[in-house]
C-alpha positions in Angstrom: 14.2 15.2 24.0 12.9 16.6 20.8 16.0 15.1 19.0 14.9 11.2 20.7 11.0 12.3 19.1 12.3 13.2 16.2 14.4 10.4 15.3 11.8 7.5 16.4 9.4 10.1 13.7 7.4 11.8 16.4 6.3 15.2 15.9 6.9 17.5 18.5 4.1 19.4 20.1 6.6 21.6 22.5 7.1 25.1 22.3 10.5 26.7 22.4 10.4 28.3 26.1 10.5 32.0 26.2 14.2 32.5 27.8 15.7 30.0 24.9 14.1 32.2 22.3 15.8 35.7 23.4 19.4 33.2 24.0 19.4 32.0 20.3 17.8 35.9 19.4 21.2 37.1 21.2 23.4 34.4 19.5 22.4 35.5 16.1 23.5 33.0 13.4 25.2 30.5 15.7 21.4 30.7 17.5 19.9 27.8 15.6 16.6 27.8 13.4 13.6 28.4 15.7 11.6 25.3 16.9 8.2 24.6 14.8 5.4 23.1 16.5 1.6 22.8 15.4 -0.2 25.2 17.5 -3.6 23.4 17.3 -1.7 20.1 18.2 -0.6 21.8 21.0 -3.5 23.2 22.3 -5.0 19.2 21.7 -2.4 18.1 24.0 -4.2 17.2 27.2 -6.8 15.2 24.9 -4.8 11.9 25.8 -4.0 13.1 30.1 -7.7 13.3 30.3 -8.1 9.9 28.9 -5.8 8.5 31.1 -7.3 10.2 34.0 -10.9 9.0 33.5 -9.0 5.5 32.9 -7.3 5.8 36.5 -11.1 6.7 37.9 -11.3 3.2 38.0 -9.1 1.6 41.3 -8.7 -1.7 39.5 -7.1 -0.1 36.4 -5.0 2.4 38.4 -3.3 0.1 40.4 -3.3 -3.2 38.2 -4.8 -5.7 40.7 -5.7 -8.0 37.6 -3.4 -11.3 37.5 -3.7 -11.9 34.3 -2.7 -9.3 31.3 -6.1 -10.2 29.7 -8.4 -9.5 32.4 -6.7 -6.0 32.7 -6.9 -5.3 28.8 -10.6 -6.2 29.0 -11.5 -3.8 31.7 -9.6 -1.2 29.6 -11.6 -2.1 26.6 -14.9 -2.0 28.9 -14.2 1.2 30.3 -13.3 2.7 27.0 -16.6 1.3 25.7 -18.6 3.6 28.6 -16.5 6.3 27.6 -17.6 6.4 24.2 -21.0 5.7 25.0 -21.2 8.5 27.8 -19.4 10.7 25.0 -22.0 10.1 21.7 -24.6 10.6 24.1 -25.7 7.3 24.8 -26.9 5.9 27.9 -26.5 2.5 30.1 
């Protein structure tokens, strides 16, 4: 998965799991360089789930009933808008 990322010039936020680092320890030279990952990217990582989850709050979003790919796009855009405005502090 990493090497799909890496070659469509995604950064990786995944840390190596434990058990793979003490393999390629034990392996030595044939183990491989160690995986680098940004530490505070990873611990941003659930920044974009969250969004998605307050976007599936709404029933009409979660489950597409929209016809039309314009109509859906524009309740995306509306709910984003509340978002923001809930976020700076804003009210409606």
């Amino acid at each position: 998965m990493r090497q799909h990322l890496r070659d469509r010039g995604i950064e990786s936020v995944i840390p190596e799991p434990r058990d793979q680092q003490g393999h390629r320890k034990r392996r030595g030279s044939r183990g491989g360089r160690p995986v680098t990952y940004d530490r505070i990217d990873y611990r941003n990582r659930n920044v974009v789930e969250r969004g998605f989850c307050r976007l599936k709050q709404w029933r009409a979003l979660a489950t597409r009933y929209d016809d039309l790919a314009i109509v859906y796009r524009s309740a995306v855009v509306l709910n984003a808008v509340i978002a923001w405005t809930h976020h700076s502090g804003d009210t409606l």
